[in-house]
C-alpha positions in Angstrom: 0.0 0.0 0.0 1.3 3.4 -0.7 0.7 5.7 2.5 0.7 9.6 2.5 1.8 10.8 5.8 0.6 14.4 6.5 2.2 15.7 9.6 3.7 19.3 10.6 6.2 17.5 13.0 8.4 14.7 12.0 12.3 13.6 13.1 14.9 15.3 14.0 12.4 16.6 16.6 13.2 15.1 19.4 9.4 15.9 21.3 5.9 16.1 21.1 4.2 14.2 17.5 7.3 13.7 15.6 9.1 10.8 17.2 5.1 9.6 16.7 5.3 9.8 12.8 8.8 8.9 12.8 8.4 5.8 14.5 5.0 5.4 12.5 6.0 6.0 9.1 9.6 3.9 10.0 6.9 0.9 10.9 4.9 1.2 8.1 8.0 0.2 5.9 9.5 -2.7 7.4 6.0 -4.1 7.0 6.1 -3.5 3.8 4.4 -0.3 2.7 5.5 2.6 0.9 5.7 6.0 2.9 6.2 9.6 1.9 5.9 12.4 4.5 5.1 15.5 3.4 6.2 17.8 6.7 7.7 21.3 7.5 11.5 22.2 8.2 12.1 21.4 11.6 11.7 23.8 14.4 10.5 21.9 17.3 10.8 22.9 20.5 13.1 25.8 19.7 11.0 27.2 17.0 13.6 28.1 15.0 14.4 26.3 11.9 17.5 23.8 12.3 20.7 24.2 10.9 20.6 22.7 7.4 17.1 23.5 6.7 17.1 27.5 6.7 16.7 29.0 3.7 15.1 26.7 1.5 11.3 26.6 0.2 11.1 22.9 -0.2 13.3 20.0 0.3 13.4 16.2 -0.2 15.3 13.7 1.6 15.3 10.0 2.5 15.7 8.0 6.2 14.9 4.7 7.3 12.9 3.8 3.9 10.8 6.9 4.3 10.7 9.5 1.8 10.1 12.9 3.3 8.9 16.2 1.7 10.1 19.1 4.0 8.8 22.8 3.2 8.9 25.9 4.3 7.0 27.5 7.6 6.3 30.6 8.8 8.2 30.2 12.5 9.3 33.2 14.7 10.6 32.5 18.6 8.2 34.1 20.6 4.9 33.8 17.9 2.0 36.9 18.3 -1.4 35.7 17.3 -0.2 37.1 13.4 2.7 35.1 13.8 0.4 31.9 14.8 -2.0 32.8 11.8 0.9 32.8 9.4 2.9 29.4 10.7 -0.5 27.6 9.7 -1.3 29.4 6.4 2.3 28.6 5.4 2.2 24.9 6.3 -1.3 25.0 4.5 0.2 26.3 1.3 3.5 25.3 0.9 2.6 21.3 2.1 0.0 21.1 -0.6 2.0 21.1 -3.5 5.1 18.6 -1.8 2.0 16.5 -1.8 1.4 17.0 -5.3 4.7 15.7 -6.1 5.1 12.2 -5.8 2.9 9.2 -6.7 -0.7 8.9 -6.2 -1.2 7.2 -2.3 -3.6 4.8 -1.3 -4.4 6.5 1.6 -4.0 9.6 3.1 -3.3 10.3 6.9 -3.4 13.7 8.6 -2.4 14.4 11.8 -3.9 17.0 13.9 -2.5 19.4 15.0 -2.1 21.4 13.2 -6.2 22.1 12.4 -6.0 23.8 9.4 -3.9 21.0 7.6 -7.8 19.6 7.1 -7.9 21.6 4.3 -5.6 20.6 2.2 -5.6 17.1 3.0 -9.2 17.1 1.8 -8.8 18.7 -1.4 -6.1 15.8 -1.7 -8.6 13.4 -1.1 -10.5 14.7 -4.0 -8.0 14.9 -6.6 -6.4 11.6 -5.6 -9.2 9.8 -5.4 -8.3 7.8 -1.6 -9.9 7.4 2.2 -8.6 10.2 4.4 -8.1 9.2 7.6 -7.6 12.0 10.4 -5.5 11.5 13.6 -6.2 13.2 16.3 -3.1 14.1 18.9 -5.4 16.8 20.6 -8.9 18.4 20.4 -9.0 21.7 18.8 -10.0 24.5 19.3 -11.6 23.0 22.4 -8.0 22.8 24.0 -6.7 26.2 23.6 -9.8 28.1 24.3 -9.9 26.2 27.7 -6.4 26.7 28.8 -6.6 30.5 27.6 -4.5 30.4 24.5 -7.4 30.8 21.8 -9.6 33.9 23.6 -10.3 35.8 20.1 -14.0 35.2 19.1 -12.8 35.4 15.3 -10.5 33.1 15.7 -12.6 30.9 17.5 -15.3 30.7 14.9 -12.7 30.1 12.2 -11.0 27.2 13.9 -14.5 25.6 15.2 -15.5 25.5 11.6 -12.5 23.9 10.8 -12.8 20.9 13.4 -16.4 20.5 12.0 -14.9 20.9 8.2 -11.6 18.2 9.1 -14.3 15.5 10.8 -17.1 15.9 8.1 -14.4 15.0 4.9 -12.1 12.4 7.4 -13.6 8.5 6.1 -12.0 7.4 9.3 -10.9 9.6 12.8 -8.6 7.8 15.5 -8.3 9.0 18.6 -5.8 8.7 21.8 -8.5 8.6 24.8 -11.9 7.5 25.8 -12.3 11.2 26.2 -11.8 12.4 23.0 -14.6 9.7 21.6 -17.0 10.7 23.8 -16.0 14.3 22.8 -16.6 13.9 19.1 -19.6 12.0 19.7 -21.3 15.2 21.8 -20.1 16.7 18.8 -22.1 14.6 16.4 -19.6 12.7 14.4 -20.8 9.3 13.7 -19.4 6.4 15.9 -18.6 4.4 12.9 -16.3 6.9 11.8 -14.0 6.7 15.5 -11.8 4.7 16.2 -9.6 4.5 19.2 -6.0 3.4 19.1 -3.8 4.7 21.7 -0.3 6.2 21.2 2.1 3.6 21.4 6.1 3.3 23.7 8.5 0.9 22.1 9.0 -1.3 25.3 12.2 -2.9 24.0 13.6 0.6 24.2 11.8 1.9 27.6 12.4 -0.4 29.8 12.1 -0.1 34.2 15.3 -0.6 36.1 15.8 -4.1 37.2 14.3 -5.8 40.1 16.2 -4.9 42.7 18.8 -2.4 41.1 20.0 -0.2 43.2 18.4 3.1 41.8 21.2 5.3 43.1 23.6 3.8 40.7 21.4 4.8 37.8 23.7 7.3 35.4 20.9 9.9 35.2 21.3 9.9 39.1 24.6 10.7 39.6 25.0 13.0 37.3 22.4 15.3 38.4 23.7 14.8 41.7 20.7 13.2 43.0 21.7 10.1 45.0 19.6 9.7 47.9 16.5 11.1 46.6 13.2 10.6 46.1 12.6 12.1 42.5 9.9 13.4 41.4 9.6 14.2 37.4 8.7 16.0 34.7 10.1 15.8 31.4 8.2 16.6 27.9 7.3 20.1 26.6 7.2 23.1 28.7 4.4 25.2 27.5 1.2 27.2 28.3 -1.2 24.1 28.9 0.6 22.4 31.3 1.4 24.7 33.7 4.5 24.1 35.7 4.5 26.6 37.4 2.0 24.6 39.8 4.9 22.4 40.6 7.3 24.8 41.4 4.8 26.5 43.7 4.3 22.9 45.3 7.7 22.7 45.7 7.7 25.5 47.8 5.8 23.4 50.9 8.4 20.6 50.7 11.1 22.8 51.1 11.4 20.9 54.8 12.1 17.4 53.0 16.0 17.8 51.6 15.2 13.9 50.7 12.5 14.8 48.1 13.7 16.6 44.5 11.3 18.0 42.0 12.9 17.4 38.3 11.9 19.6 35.2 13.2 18.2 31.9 12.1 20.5 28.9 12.8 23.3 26.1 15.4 25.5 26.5 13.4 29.1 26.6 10.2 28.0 28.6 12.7 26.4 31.3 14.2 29.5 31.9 11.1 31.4 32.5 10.9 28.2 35.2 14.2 29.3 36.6 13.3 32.9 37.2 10.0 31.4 38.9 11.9 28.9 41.1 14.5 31.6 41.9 12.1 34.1 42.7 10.2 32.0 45.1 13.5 30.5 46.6 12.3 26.3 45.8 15.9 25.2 45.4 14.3 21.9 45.8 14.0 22.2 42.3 16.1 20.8 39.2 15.7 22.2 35.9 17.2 20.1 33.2 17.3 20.6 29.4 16.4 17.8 26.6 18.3 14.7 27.2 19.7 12.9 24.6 16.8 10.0 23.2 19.5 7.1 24.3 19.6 8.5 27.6 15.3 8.7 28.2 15.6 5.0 29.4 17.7 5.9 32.0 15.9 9.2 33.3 12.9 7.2 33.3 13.8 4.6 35.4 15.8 7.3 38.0 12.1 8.7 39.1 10.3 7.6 41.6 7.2 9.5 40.7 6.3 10.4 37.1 4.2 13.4 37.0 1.9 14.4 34.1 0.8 18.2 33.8 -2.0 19.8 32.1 -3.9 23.3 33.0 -7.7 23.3 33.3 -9.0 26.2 32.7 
């Protein structure tokens, strides 16, 4: 079968949907199928194009079996609502003709976010003639209006029509949670349409420390200086809707326990708003840690003694 993949975030982006579609789309070809991604230069978490890709409007490359379309995006640092509006109409306009070039797929599948990728991806369904099927990583706009990041009424409108417009054209919808079924169905979408299938870990590669390791000889550990504690962590992205800051202000009432650490791992700029947070209210019970290399994840995983999972309710 040959598979379109149509997915803003793809490798080398070490977070978030593209290890996801990497892993995915790699899958796909050992068993057999042929795979093009049609994607945007990376920029992930920085938001700032990598090295190699700058510059350039479109760009093809191959890895694993996988060929992958890269084009151009809109991306500035520290995005206004302008700057938002313009990453999406860029991914929206420059993806669609990547897609165009290359053979004709026997399936399409979208990934959302981002929302407005619907588009395109059904007009592709049209002229190629194939199911669409639509993945959904998150529920927009329901997701940013409630953590605050979506507040404009235009806006709003624009991106509710959009969810109605990506789940009316989709031939098939999976979903990551119970929720987001129940969601779509308030919503009207047909239940024959859903389908759940949860995101997936490679357990051959994340793996708990042995039975009766001793946890304070784990690499992660020592390096961090962290012996002798009982960790509690964080790592993934560091953004608006998970608000951190709720752990660093918990922190603040174990201050008394020198045994217990708190353990941010995250995106360089958004970490350092952390650090002027944690230094401002004095929790030096805190560690803040950058991105650690994907060989080392098995290792920091296994250090913690309490995994902790963040999202702000609005």
């Amino acid at each position: 079968m040959k598979i379109l993949i149509y997915s803003y975030n793809y490798h080398p982006e070490p977070i978030g949907i593209a290890p996801l579609m990497t892993e995915l789309a790699e899958g796909l070809v050992k068993r057999g199928h042929e795979v093009r991604v049609v994607t945007g230069m990376p920029n992930y978490p920085e938001r700032r194009i990598y090295e190699g890709y700058r510059g350039k409007l479109y760009m093809t490359e191959e890895r694993n079996g996988v060929t992958l379309q890269r084009c151009y995006v809109w991306i500035r640092p520290q995005p206004g609502l302008i700057d938002r509006a313009l990453l999406e109409i860029s991914f929206v306009a420059t993806s669609f003709f990547q897609a165009l070039n290359g053979w004709k797929p026997d399936v399409i599948f979208l990934t959302i976010p981002p929302l407005p990728a619907a588009v395109p991806a059904a007009v592709l369904k049209w002229i190629f003639r194939c199911p669409l099927v639509v993945n959904l990583q998150d529920i927009l706009p329901d997701a940013a209006i409630h953590t605050g990041l979506m507040s404009n009424q235009a806006m709003i409108k624009v991106f509710t029509w959009l969810e109605k417009f990506a789940y009316r054209f989709a031939d098939r919808i999976s979903v990551i949670a119970d929720g987001f079924v129940d969601n779509l169905r308030d919503k009207g979408v047909p239940a024959q349409k859903l389908a759940l299938i949860s995101n997936w870990v490679d357990t051959d590669f994340i793996q708990p420390a042995p039975v009766g390791s001793n946890k304070d000889e784990n690499p992660f550990r020592i390096e961090n200086h962290l012996t002798g504690k009982f960790i509690v962590l964080y790592s993934g992205n560091i953004a608006r809707t998970q608000g951190l800051e709720t752990l660093i202000q918990a922190a603040m009432h174990l201050r008394d326990r020198p045994d217990i650490a708190i353990v941010i791992v995250g995106e360089g700029k958004a970490r350092d708003e952390l650090q002027d947070l944690r230094d401002k209210l004095g929790a030096d019970n805190v560690t803040l840690l950058p991105f650690q290399p994907r060989e080392l994840l098995p290792k920091m995983l296994a250090a913690a003694d309490l995994g902790v999972v963040m999202q702000r309710v609005m």
